[in-house]
N, C-alpha and C positions, 0 to 999 in steps of 0.2 A: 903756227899758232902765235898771234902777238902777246907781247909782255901782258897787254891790258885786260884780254882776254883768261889768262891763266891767274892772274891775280883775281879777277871777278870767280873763278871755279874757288881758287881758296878759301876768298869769302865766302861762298857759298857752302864748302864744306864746314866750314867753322859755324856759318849759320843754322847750318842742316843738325848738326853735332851737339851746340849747344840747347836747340829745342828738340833733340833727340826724334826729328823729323824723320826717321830710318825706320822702313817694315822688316820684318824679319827676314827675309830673302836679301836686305843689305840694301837694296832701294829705294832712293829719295823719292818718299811724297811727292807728287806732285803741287804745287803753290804758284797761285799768282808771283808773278814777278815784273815789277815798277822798270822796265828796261829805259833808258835815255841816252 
């Protein structure tokens, strides 16, 4: 797994975390995501 790649999950957890996008089961919402 590249550096780029595992930074991009971070941010996402931090994303996921700070709008408390987590179901009870611990699973991320599903969301659009702007990939480039």
């Amino acid at each position: 797994m590249g550096i780029g790649r595992m930074r991009r999950a971070q941010q996402w957890l931090l994303f996921t975390r700070q709008f408390h996008l987590v179901d009870a089961t611990g699973q991320v919402l599903p969301l659009p995501v702007n990939d480039v």
